[in-house]
N, C-alpha and C positions, 0 to 999 in steps of 0.2 A: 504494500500500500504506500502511495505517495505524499511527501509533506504537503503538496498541495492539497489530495484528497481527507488526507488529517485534518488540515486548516478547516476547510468549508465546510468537513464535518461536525466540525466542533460548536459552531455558526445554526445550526439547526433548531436550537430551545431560544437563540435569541433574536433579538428584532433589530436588522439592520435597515441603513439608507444611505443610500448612492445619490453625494450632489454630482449632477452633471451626468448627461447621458449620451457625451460625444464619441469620440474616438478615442480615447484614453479607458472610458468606463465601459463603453457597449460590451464588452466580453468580459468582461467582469461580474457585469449582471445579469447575463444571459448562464456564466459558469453558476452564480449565485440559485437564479430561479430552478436552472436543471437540475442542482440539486435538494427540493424542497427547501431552501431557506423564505424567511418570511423578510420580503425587500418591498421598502417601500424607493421610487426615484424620483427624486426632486429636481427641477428643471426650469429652468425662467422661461425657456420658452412655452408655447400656448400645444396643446392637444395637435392644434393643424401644423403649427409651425414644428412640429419634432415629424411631423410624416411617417410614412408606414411604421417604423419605429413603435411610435407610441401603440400602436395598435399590438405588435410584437408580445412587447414588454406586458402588457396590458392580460391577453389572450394566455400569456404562460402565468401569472399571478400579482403578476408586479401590482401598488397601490400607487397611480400617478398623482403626486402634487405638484402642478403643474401652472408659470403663468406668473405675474407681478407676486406671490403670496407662498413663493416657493419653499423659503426658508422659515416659516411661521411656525411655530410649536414642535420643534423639534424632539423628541419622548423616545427615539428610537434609541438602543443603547449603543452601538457603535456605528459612526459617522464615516463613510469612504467621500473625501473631500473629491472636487476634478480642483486639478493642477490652478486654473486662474482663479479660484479663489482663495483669498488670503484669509490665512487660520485669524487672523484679529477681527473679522468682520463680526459684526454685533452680536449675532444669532447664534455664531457657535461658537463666543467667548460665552456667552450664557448656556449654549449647552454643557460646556469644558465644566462652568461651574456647578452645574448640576451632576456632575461625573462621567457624563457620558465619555467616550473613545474615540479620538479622532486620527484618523490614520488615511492612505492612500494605496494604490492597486501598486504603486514602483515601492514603496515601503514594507508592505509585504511581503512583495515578490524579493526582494533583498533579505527578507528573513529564511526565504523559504528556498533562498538559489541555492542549490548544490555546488556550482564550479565557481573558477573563480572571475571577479568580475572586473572592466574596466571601465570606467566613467568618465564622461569629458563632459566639461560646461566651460562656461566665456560666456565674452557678448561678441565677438563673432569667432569664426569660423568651424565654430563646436561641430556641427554636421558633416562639413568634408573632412574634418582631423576625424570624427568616427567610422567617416566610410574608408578611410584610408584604414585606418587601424584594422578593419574590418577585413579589406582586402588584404591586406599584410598578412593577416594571423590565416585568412581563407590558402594564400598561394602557400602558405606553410604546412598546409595539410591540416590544421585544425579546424574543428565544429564549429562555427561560429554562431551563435545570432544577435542578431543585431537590433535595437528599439530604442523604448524608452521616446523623448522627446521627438526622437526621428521620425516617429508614427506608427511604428508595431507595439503594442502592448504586452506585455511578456507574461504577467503572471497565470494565464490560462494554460502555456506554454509549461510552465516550470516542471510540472511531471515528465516530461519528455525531454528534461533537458540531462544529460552525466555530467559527472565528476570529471571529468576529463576534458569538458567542456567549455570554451570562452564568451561569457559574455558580454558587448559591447556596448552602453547605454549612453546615448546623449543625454545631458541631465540640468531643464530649466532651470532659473532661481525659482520660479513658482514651485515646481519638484522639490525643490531641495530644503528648501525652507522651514519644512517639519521634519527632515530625516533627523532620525538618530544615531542612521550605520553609515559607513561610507566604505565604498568601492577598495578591493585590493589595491587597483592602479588608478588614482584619480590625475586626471589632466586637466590644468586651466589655461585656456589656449592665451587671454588675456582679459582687461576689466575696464570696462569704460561708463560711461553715464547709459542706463538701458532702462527701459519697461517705469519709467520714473509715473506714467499716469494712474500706476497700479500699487507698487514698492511705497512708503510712507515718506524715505527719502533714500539719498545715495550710500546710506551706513546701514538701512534693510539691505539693497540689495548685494551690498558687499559682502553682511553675514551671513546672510543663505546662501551666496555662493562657496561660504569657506565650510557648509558641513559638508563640503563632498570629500575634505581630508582630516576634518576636524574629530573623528571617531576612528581614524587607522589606526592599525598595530606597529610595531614595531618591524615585523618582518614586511609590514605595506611599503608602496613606492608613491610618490607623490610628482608630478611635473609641472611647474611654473616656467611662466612666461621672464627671462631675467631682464628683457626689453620692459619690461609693463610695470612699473611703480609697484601699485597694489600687490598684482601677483608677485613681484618680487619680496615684500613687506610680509605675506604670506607665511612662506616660509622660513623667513625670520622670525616671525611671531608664532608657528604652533605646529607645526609638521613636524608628527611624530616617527615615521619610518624615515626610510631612505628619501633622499631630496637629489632631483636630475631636474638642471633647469636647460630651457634652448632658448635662442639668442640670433639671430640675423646680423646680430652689431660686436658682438664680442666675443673670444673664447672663453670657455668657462671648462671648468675640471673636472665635473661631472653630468653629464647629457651631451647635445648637439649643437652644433652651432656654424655660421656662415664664413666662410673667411675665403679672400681674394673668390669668388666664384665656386669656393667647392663645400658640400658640407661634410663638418665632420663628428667625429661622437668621440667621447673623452669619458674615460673609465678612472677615475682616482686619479686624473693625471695624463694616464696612457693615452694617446691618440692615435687614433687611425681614421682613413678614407674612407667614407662610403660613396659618396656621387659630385659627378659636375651638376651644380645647380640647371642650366641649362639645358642639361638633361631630362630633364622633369615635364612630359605632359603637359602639367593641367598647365596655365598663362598665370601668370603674374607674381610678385616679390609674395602677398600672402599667402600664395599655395607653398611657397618654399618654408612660410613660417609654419603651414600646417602641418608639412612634412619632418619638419624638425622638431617639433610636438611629439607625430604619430612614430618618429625614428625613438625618440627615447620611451615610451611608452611600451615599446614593442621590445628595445633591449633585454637581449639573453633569451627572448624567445624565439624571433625571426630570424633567420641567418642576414648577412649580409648581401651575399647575391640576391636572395627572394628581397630584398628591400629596393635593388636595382631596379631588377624586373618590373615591378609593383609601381616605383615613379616612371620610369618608360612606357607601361603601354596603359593604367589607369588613365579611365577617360572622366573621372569624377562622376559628381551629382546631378540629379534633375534639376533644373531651377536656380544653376550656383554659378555664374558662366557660362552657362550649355551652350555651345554653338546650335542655333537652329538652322542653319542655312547659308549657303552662299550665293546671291540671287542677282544677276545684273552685276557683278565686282562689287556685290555690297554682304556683308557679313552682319550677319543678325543675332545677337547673343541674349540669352534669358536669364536675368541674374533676380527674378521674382523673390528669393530666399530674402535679399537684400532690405532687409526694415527696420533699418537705424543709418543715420548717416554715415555711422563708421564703417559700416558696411557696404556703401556706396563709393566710398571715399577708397575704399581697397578695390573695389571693381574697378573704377576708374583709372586707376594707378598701376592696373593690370595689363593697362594697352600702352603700345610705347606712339601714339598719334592721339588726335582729340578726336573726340566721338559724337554720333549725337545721343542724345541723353535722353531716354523717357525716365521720369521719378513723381510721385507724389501718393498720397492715400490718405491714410490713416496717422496723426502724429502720434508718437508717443511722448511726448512731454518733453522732449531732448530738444535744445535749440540747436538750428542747422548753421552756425556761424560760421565754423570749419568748414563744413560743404558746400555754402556760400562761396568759398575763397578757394574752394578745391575744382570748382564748376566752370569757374572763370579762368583755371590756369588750364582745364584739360577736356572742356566741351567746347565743340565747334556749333552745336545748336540746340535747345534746351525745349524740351516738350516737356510742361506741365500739366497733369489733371488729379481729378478727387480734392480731397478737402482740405489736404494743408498746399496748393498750389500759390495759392497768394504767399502764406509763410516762406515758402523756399524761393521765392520770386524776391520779396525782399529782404533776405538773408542775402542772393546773391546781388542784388543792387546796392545795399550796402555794408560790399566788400572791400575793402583798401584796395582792389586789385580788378577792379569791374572798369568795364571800357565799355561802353552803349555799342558800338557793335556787335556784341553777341547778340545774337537771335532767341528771342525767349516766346514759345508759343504756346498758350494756356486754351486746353480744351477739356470741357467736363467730361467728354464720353472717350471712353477705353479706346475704343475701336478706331475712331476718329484721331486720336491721336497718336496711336501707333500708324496710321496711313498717313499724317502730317510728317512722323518724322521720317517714313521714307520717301515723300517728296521735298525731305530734306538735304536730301543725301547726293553727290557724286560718285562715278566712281573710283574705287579703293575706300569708302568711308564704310564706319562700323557704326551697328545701331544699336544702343546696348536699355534694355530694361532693367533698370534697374531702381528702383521708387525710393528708396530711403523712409521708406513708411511702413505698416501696417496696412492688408488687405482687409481689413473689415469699413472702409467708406462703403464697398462697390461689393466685393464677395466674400465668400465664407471661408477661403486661408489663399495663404500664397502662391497654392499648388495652382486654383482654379483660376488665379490671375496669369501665373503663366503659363497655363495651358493656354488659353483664351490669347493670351501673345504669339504663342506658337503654332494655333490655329489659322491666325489672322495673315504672318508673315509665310506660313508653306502655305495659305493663298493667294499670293504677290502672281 
């Protein structure tokens, strides 16, 4: 019998409820109901707006509370929160006070993983530094799987998983912010101003990002960014195992690091070669930082050739730079993932020419002053739409470094401006999506935005 089926058995005399009924809980509560547990799920959205779903859930026993009154009288005894909401919100500081339990599907599933696990978070690159890691440990011959924030949900999974087995989780600050365990190998890719519309201020979101090392052992490994303040402050301040930090700007004596064009990885000192930067697939200075993350992460498990091979022919993620196409000598790239300025800010710096630039959505509370001043040095023509278009219009107008010649074109509809910006274009120009926002103005994640890019451009 498995720890999994343990757990949910033990769940059966009480009375549980699932906030959130998206992609993080759906199979959680579907493992819940299968197994006669008594679930009630709670949901802001309305009956119609959760779509077939709710009927699902409904049909197998579920007790919907559903709709502006979602969180009202909560009596249930143990609480499976979803990731965007923060344990301080009114409802379940007063449940906490009444005794109830409040826990989540990746908190579990971390009680209940058999093998050992590796976990990355940041404010950007956390999903390509996982899928690399992922392909790393895959060309290695090991089991891998792969979730967590990425978008597979694991703990339904966990019975099927061995001891023998690696798993690889990207891990939000929303995630991380109630754990109590953290990861064998925890990676912080790096830490910037992020999610501030949600986080209380910029010292929440730093502390939740620190339990993903803050409960390691002694025999655990920990990888900080030694470019990035905070993450370097980190592990000054409370990293308890082993500490391997990577660097794009300096050597360091233990992890990876960039130097004249080649990277290298450093053992107590020891150094040796693993790749010319150059070499590397995926496009730009931050895939090299990613790679120097996923290179020390992976130490003493991956050989060195399989790390070659892995940066030579990996073609990366959906949504993360995709090349969509080459169409008329114009290249069309999809960096949809892209929803923080700093994360635009690296896509841009990706290409060694100016681009044209789709950006805007959704803001998350970060002022775009940086990408104001990053816009001006490295777009050749600027498509604006959704709802912080004006904000990033006058972030870039005043830039120390704005010259009224750039062309700045603001259109509400998706569609419409992706076909502006490619009768923006010459040829040899590149057209990169890339918003520096949040998908929730227009759609329901960032997948569906750049799908909907990738649609529009392989119909040119």
């Amino acid at each position: 019998m498995g720890n999994l089926k343990n757990y949910v058995d033990s769940l059966k005399d009480r009375k549980i409820t699932v906030i959130g009924a998206g992609v993080s809980n759906s199979p959680l509560i579907k493992l819940l109901l299968d197994a006669g547990v008594c679930v009630s799920v709670r949901d802001k959205r309305t009956y119609n707006e959760l779509g077939e779903s709710a009927g699902k859930f409904e049909k197998s026993g579920a007790i919907l509370i559903l709709g502006d009154g979602y969180l009202d009288n909560i009596q249930e005894e143990i609480i499976f929160r979803t990731p965007g909401l923060m344990p301080s919100d009114p409802a379940l500081h007063e449940a906490l006070l009444q005794g109830k339990k409040l826990t989540s599907e990746m908190e579990v599933f971390f009680d209940l993983c058999p093998c050992k696990i590796i976990g990355i978070t940041g404010s950007d690159g956390k999903t390509t530094t996982s899928s690399i890691i992922a392909e790393l440990l895959r060309n290695q011959g090991k089991t891998v799987h792969l979730g967590g924030n990425i978008g597979t949900p694991l703990l339904s999974e966990a019975d099927n998983i061995k001891p023998d087995d690696i798993v690889v989780v990207e891990l939000s600050s929303f995630q991380l912010i109630t754990m109590k365990t953290s990861p064998n190998i925890a990676v912080v890719t790096n830490l910037s101003p992020n999610h501030l519309d949600i986080h209380s201020d910029m010292d929440e979101y730093i502390e939740a990002k620190r339990n993903i090392f803050k409960y390691q052992k002694a025999s655990d490994r920990a990888v900080f960014n030694y470019d990035n303040d905070i993450t370097k402050d980190y592990a000054a301040a409370a990293a308890t195992g082993e500490v391997l930090f990577f660097s794009n700007t300096k050597s360091v004596e233990n992890g990876t690091y960039l130097e004249s064009g080649v990277i290298y990885s450093a053992k107590k000192g020891k150094v040796s070669k693993v790749i010319k930067a150059d070499e590397i697939l995926l496009p730009g200075a931050h895939n090299i930082e990613n790679y120097l993350a996923a290179f020390s992460a992976v130490r003493d498990i991956v050989d060195v050739d399989i790390m070659q091979k892995t940066a030579r022919e990996f073609k990366g993620v959906a949504h993360r730079i995709e090349l969509v196409r080459e169409h008329r000598d114009i290249k069309y790239y999809n960096d949809s993932i892209a929803s923080s300025p700093s994360r635009t800010i690296a896509g841009l710096r990706a290409f060694n020419q100016k681009v044209i630039l789709i950006a805007g959505g959704k803001d998350k509370g970060v002022a775009f002053d940086e990408l104001g001043f990053e816009i001006n040095d490295k777009v050749k023509s600027l498509v604006l739409t959704g709802m912080s278009a004006k904000m990033i219009e006058s972030a870039v107008k005043n830039a120390t470094n704005y010259k009224s010649g750039l062309e700045i074109i603001i259109c509400d509809d998706f569609t419409e401006a992706v076909c502006l910006a490619s009768k923006a274009t010459s040829p040899g120009d590149v057209v990169l999506l890339s918003p520096a926002c949040t998908s929730f103005d227009k759609f329901k994640n960032f997948e569906e935005r750049g799908n909907l890019f990738k649609e529009i451009v392989n119909g040119f």
